[in-house]
N, C-alpha and C positions, 0 to 999 in steps of 0.2 A: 346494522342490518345483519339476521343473523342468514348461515350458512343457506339453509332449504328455501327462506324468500329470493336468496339471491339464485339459485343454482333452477328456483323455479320461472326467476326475471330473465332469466341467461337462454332457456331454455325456448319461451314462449317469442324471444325478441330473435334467434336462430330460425327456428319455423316459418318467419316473416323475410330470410333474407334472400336471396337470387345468389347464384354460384359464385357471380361476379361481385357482389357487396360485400359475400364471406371472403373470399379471395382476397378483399382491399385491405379486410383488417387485418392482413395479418405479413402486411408491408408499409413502409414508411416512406417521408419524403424531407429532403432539408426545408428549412424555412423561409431558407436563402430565394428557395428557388418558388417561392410563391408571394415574390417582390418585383417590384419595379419603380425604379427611382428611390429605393430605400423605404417605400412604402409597400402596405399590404396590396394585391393585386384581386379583384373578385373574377377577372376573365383568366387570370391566369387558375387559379383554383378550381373554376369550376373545366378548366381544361385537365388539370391534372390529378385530383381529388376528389370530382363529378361524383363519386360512390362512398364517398368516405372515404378514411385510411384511419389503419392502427396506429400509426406512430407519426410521433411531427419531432425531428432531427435539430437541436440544438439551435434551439430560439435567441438564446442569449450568448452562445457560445460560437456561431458561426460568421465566417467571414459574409460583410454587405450587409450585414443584420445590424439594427438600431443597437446604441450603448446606451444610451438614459435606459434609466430603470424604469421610467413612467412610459416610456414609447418601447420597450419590449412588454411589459404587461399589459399595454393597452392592444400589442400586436397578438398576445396568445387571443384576445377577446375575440379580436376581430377573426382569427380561426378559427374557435372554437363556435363563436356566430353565426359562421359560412357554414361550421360541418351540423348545427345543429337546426337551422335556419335552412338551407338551401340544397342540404340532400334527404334523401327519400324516407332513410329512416333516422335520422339526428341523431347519430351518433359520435359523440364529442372524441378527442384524439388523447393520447398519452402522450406529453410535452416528455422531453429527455435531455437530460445535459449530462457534462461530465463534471466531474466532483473528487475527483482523486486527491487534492491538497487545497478544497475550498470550493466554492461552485465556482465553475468557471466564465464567468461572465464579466464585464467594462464595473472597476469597482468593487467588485464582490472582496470579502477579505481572503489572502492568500497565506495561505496556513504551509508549518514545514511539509517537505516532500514526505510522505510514506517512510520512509527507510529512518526518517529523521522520528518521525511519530511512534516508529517501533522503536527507539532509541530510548524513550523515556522508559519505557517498558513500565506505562500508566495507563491501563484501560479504561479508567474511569475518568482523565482527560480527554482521550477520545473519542468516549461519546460526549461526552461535550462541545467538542468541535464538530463534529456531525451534527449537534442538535441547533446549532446555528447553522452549519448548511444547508439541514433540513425549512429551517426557515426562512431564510437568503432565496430557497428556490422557489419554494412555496407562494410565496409572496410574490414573485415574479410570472406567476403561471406553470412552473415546472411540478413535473408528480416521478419522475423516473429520475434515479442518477448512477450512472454507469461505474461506478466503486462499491467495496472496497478491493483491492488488488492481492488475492487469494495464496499467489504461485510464492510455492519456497524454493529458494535459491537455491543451487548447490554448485552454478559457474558464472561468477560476478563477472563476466568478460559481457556478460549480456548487458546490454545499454539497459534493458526496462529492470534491474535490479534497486533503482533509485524509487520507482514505485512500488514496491513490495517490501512487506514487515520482516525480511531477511529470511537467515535460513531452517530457523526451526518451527515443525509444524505445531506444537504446542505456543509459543508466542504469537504466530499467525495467525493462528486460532484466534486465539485471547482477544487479540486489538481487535483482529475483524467481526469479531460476534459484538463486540465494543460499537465500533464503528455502524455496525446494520442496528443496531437495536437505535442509535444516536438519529441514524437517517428515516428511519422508518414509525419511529414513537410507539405507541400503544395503541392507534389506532391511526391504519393508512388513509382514514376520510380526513385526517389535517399531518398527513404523513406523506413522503418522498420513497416510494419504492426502489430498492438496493438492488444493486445488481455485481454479486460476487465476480470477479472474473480471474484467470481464463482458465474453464472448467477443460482440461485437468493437468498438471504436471508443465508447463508451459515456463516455467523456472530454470529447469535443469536443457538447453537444447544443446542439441551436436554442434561443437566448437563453440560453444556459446554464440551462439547466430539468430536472431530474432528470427520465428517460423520454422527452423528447423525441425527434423525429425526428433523424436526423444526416444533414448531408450532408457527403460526403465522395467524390471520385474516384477510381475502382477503384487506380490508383495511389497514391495517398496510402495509400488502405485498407492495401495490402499491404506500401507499405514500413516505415510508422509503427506502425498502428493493429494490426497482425498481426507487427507482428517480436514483440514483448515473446512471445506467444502460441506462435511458432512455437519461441523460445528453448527456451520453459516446458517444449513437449515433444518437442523433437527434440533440447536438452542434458539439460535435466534428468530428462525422463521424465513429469511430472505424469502424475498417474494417474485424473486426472479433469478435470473442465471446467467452469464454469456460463456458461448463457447471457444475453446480454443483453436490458433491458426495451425495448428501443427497436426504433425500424424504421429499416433502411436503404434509402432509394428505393422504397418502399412496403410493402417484406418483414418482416416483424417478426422476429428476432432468432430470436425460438424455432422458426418456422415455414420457417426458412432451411437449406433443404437443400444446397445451395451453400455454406453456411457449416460446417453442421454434420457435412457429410455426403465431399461432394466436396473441399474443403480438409481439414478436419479430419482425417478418416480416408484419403482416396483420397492428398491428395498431402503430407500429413506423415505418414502412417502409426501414426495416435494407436491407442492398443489400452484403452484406458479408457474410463472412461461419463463421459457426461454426464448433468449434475443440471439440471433448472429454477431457475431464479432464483423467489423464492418467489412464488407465485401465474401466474409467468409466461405458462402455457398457459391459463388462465382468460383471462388477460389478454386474448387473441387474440378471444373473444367479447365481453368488456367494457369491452378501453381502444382495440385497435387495431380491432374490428367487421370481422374477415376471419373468424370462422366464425359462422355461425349459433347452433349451441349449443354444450356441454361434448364430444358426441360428435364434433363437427367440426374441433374444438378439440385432441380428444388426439388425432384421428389427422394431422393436419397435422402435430403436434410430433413425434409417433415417430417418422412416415416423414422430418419431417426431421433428426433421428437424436439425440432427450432420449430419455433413457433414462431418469431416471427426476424424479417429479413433487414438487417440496417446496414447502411445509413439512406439505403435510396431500394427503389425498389427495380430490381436487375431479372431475378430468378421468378419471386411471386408474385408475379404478372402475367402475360401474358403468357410464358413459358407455362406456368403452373397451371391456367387454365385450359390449355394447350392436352395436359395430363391427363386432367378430370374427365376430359372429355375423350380423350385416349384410352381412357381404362386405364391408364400407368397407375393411380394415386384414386381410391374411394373418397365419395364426398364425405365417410361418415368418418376418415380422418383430417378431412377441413373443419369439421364440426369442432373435434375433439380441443383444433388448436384452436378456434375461433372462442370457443366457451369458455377458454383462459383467459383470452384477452380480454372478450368480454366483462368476465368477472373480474378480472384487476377494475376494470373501471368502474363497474360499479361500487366494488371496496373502497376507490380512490374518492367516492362520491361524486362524478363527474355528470351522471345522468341527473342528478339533483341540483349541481350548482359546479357549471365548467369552466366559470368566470372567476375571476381575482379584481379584490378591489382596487382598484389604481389610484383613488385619493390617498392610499396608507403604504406607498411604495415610496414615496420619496424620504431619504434618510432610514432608510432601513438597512440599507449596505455599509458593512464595514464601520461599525456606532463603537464607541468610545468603548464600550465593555467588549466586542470583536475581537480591538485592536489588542486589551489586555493580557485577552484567552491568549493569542497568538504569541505574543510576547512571552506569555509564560510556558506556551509549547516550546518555544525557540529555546529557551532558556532550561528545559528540561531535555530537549533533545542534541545537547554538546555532551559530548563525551572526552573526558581528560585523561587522552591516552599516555602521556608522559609529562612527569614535573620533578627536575630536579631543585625546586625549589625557591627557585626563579618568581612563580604564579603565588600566590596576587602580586599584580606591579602597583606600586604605589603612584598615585594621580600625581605629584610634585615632580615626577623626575626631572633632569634638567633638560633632554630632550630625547624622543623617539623616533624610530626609523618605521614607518610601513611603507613594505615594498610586497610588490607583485600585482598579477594580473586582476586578483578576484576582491582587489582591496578597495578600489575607488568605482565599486559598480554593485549598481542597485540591483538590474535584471539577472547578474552571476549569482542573485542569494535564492532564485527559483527554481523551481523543477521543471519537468517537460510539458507539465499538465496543468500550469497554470495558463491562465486568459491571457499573457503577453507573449512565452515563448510559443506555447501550439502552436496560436495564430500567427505569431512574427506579427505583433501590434507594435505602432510605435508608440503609442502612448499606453501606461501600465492603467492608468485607471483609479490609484491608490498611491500614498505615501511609501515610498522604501526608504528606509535609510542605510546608506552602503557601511562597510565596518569603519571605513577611516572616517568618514564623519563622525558616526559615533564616539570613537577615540578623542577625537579632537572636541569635544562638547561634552567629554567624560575629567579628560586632565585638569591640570590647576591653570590659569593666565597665564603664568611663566613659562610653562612649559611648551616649547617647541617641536613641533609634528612635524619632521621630512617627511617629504611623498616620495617616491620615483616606483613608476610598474614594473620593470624593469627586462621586462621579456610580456608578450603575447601567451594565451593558451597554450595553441597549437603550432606557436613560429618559431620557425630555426634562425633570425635574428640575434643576436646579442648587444645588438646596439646601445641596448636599455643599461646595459651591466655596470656601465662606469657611472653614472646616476647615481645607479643604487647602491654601488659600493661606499659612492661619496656620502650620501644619505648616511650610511649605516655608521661611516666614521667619526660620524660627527654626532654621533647618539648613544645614547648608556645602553640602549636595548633595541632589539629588530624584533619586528612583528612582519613576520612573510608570511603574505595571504594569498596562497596557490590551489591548485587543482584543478576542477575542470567545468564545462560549462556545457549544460544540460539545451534539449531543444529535441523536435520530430525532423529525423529525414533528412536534417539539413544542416551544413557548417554556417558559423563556425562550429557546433553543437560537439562534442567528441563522446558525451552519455546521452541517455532516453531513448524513446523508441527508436528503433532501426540504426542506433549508434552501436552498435559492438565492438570491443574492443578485439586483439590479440594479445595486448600488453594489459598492465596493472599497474606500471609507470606514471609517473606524472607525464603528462604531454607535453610536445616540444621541449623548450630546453631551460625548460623551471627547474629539474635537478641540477642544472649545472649552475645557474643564478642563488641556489642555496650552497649549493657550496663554496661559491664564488662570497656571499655573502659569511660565512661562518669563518672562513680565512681573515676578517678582520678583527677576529678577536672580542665579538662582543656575544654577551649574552643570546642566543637567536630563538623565536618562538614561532611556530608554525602553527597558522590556523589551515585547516584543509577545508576548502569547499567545493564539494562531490559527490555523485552521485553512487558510485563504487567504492571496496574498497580498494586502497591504493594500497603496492608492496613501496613502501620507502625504505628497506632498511638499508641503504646505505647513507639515508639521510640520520637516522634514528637514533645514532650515537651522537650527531653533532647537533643537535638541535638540544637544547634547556629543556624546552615544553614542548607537548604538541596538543592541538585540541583538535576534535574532531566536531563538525560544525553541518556537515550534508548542505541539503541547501535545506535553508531554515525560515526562507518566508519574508513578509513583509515587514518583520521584525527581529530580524536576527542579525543586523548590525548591532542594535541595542543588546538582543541575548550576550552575543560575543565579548562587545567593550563589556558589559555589567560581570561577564567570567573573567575577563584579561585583567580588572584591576577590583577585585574581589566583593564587588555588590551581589553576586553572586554565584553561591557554592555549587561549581558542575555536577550532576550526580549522574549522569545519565551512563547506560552500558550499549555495549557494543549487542549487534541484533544478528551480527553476522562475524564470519573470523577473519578477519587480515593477514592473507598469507605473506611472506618472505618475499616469495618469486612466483608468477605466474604459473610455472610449470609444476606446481606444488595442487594446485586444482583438479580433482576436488577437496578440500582441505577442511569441511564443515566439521565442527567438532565432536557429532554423534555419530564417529566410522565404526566399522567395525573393529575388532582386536586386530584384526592379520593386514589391515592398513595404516600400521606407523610404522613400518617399513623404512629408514633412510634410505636416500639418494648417495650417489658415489661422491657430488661436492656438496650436497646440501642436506642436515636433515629434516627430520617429517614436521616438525614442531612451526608452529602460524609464529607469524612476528607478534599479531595479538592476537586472546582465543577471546571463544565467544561469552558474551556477559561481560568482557572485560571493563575497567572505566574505574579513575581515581577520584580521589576528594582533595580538599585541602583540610577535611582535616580526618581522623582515624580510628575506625569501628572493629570492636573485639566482639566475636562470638563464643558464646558460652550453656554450657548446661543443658548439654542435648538429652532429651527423653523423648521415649517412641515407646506406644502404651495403644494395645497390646503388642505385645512381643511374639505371639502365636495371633490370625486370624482367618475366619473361614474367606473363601474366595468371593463371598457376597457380602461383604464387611468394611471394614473402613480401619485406619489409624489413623493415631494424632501425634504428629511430629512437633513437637516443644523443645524454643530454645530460646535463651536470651541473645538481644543484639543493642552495644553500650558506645556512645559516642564517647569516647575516650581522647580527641583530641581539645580546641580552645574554640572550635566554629562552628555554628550551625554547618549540617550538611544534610543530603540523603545517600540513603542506601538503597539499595537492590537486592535483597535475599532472594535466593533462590536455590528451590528444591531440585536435585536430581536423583535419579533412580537406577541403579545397573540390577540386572539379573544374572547371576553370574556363571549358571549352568540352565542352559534351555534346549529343547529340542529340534531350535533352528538358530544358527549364531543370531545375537545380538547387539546393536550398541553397545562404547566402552560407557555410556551415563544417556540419560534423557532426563530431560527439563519436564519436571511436572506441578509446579508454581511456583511461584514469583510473588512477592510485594515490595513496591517500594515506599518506603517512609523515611519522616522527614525527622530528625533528631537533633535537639538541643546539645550545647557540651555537656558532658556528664550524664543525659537523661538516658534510663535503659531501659526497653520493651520488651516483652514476651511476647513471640510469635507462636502462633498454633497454625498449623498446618492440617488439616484434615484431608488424608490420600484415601480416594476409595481406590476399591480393586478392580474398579473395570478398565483405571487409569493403566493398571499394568498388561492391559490382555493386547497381544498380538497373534498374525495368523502362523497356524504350525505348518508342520511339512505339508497336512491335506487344506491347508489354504481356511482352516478351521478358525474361528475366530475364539481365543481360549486365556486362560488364565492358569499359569504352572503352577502346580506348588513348589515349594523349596523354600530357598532363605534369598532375602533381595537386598542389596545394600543403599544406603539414604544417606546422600550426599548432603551437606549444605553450606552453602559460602557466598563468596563474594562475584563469582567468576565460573566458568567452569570447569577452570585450572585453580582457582583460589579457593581449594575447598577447607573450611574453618573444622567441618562437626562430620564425624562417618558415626554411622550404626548400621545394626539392621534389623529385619524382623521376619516372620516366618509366615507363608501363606498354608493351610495343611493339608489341603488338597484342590486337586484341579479340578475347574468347569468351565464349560462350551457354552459360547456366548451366541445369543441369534441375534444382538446389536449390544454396542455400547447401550449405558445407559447413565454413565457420567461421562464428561468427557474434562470437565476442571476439577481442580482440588479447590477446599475452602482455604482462607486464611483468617485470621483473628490478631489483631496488636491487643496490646493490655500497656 
């Protein structure tokens, strides 16, 4: 359907609606609450939804709502039946779930956490697991999914850091234009509408505190905290948006027409709606006390351009109509946001066919090639942060210790936003396999598994300790599987939303059980499973290995054992830096010059920086060329270099391009990341990589907030790490230009 039919259907079906019909669409309601007895309800609907609504809240994902996948898709029917059947002008609803690590519903497959997915630092996985979520939902009657998770980090103390592709905006980027292109397809009439969130800077809050104020410098804002965003919809399209809980220099988030309005729409040219972050515009009278009441409250939010209000409808109700008839708020900006939603829907083809067929939903969740993908997410998303040599363990030993809390537990391998912990389900829905199973279905007969957990997450117990010390003495090797345990709102959880930390520690008294455990003199390995990073270095001298593991999904028992005893080769990099010490924060590795500063007992240097992550076996870089050596500021170079498996094992690698400008007219970055590939190499086999950097990749704003491109000479990192750099060169841009937008925002790459 193209653009003028629909913008002229949008138009002619507005003309037709009453203030109160426009109003409906442009509020939601749960699904929950249009049941009774677990069934769909038609007295209740027509009590609550009598006009229609724009949104219907998390069909598959909310609590009291059906688990069969054949009794949720026959439930969106029976809704979309009611809205097109039994109101005035049949207009069918936008279904909505959340999808941050898998669609989130009874079954669906549960793919690693975000943080784990930027690990592979694999875009072209990514959308591949999108395009199975895009179908998982699809199938089930969903068209909207509240991912991907936009904010870059720069204070891991914040619990939602385990949802976000860490802390640089160029990898954030990456995965998340990945990720929307996966969920959204080539065409949203058999597509899942994305919704980036949390528009803007929502990463970095005071104290690390979920909701917090942010402060950040209109500069910063735009080059960091707004790329990821600008990516999401000037490459890939996202066709929606949510905003964020926070306030910027006094503005809240939702109430930001500057943000919402003048960015958003005036100078990226977005044609999609924006959703509230749940409760958000309430928020405005009850967390940030800038409106009065609910009526002051939605029109702040419209005119600064939410279009529409989730998860339940609080403010665009009666409040709202409350306005229109006030004179607070014109109808002809109800219109403006009703003709969004509208035309999402007809994009989504819902006026044509609002129904999903229910004969071809059973066995569509979580199918034998799901479980693969995931698996092989899991297994790209470990990072091998230390090995003395220790890793691979051979499958015959005579016998093994695993001890700790996250070793003999399936729902510790989850994030916050999966279908078991949100909800606090008891039953997961899908096969997990915890790490010690795997282990033990990994070794030889002979060999002998101790268990002992030996401490709690979060418990000041030690009861656990003699256990596990027994355990570990009686074993050639210790595999301690610690960290911490993801969940909303609620303990035990100590990461995810509303978990914030002050420390960076392991929780309760897992550091002392590791060291309790390493006093016995055997070889010890530490798998981490976490949402954050953790500062261990007091652990980090006494441990052999350590692997980094996030929480890795419904198959990352399997990823783990197949890294622990060499089926296989970890390649995966760090997405974020691992500080020392908490008090080291912010500690991201694109600071500026005049921030590596030491401390009087510490200094400035991460225990690991970012991109870090080993192999077992070991890649030389060679033969850097960068061609031209002079280019105009609308141009392009090609960065060429060899990378040679030089050890005895298959592995991958992670190259990666950084860029310093070394004299500019506003300080700069000591490097930034401006591509990335990962490939996967034979022993001996050696590849040329081609890097093609345009020049827009280098433009930031100058002193007048200019969006420009310097000339001078730039320096081009390339390595393993962003402290592992293999190749320097550089090359000369020859003179400056004034940018009115990007108009790249990635570099190419090429293997040979």
């Amino acid at each position: 359907m193209n653009a003028d039919s629909v913008n002229f259907k949008v138009k002619a079906l507005i003309e037709k609606m009453s203030i109160e019909e426009k109003i409906a669409q442009l509020g939601s309601i749960p699904a929950s609450e249009l049941l009774e007895n677990g069934k769909f309800s038609r007295e209740k609907a027509r009590e609550l939804i009598g006009r229609g609504i724009g949104q219907i809240t998390r069909l598959a994902g909310g609590r009291g709502n059906p688990k069969d996948p054949v009794q949720i898709a026959a439930l969106a029917n029976e809704i979309q039946r009611f809205l097109v059947e039994e109101t005035r002008l049949g207009i069918p609803a936008i279904i909505h779930e959340e999808c941050l690590s898998g669609f989130m519903a009874y079954g669906a497959t549960t793919f690693p956490q975000a943080i784990g997915l930027a690990s592979t630092w694999n875009p072209d996985l990514v959308q591949s697991i999108a395009e199975v979520i895009r179908r998982q939902m699809r199938a089930l009657g969903a068209h909207q999914g509240l991912a991907p998770v936009l904010d870059v980090v720069r204070d891991p103390r914040w619990g939602r850091t385990e949802e976000t592709y860490g802390e640089d905006q160029y990898l954030v980027a990456s995965m998340g234009v990945a990720y929307i292109r996966g969920l959204q397809g080539d065409d949203l009439s058999s597509g899942i509408i994305a919704t980036p969130k949390h528009f803007a800077a929502h990463g970095f809050p005071e104290g690390g505190r979920n909701c917090a104020p942010v402060h950040v410098s209109p500069r910063e804002f735009r080059e960091v905290f707004l790329f990821p965003f600008e990516a999401a919809v000037r490459v890939a399209g996202a066709y929606s948006l949510m905003n964020a809980y926070h306030d910027i220099d006094g503005v809240p988030c939702a109430a930001s027409r500057d943000l919402l309005t003048e960015i958003l729409r005036f100078e990226w040219g977005f044609e999609g709606y924006v959703v509230s972050d749940y409760g958000s515009i309430e928020r405005l009278k009850i967390f940030h006390h800038v409106a009065a009441d609910e009526k002051e409250a939605a029109v702040q939010a419209l005119e600064a351009g939410v279009d529409v209000e989730l998860p339940r409808v609080k403010c665009y109700g009666e409040p709202l109509f409350n306005a229109v008839k006030e004179g607070m708020v014109s109808e002809a900006t109800i219109n403006e946001a009703v003709s969004r939603i509208l035309r999402a829907k007809f994009l989504l083809g819902l006026f044509d066919n609002p129904y999903v067929n229910v004969e071809n939903v059973s066995g569509i969740l979580d199918t034998r090639e799901d479980r693969t993908l995931a698996l092989r997410a899991a297994r790209e998303s470990l990072v091998l942060l230390k090995n003395n040599g220790v890793l691979p363990l051979r499958k015959d030993l005579d016998a093994i210790a695993v001890i700790g809390p996250n070793a003999n537990t399936t729902r510790g391998l989850l994030g916050d936003y999966s279908y078991t912990l949100h909800l606090n389900q008891k039953e997961d829905g899908i096969r997990i396999v915890s790490i010690l199973e795997a282990i033990k279905s990994k070794v030889s007969s002979k060999t002998r598994v101790y268990f002992a957990e030996g401490c709690g997450i979060n418990e000041s117990s030690k009861e656990g300790f003699k256990e596990a010390v027994e355990a570990a003495s009686k074993s050639d090797v210790i595999i301690a599987v610690v960290g911490e345990r993801s969940g909303i709102f609620r303990l035990p959880a100590v990461t995810g939303e509303g978990r914030d930390r002050a420390s960076l520690s392991l929780p309760g008294v897992q550091e002392e059980l590791i060291e309790e455990l390493c006093r016995v003199g055997k070889p010890l390995i530490m798998v981490l499973v976490n949402g954050r990073p953790l500062s261990i270095g007091r652990l980090i001298e006494k441990a052999s290995a350590v692997i980094e593991a996030w929480f890795p999904g419904e198959e990352g028992g399997n990823a783990v054992a197949d890294a622990l005893f060499g089926d296989y080769n970890p390649g995966g990099k760090l997405p974020i830096t691992i500080p020392k010490d908490v008090g080291q924060i912010p500690i991201y590795y694109s600071r500026r010059p005049s921030s590596f500063k030491n401390y009087v007992f510490m200094d400035a240097e991460p225990l690991f920086p970012f991109g870090h992550g080993l192999s077992y076996t070991r890649f030389e870089y060679s033969s850097l060329e960068i061609e031209p050596e002079k280019v105009d500021p609308s141009g392009e170079v090609k960065v060429k270099f060899y990378v040679e498996n030089v050890g005895e094992m298959r592995g991958d690698e992670v190259v990666q391009l950084y860029i310093h400008d070394p004299v500019a007219s506003v300080t700069r970055p000591v490097k930034e990341l401006k591509g990335f590939k990962r490939i996967a190499l034979e022993p001996g086999e050696k590849r040329k990589i081609v890097f093609t950097l345009y020049m827009d990749q280098l433009a930031f704003y100058d002193r007048y907030m200019r969006l420009v491109v310097e000339p001078g000479i730039y320096e081009v990192m390339v390595g393993g790490s962003s402290e592992d750099i293999r190749l320097i060169g550089k090359f000369e841009v020859t003179r400056g230009k004034v940018l009115t937008r990007r108009q790249r925002f990635f570099s190419k790459v090429s293997c040979y």
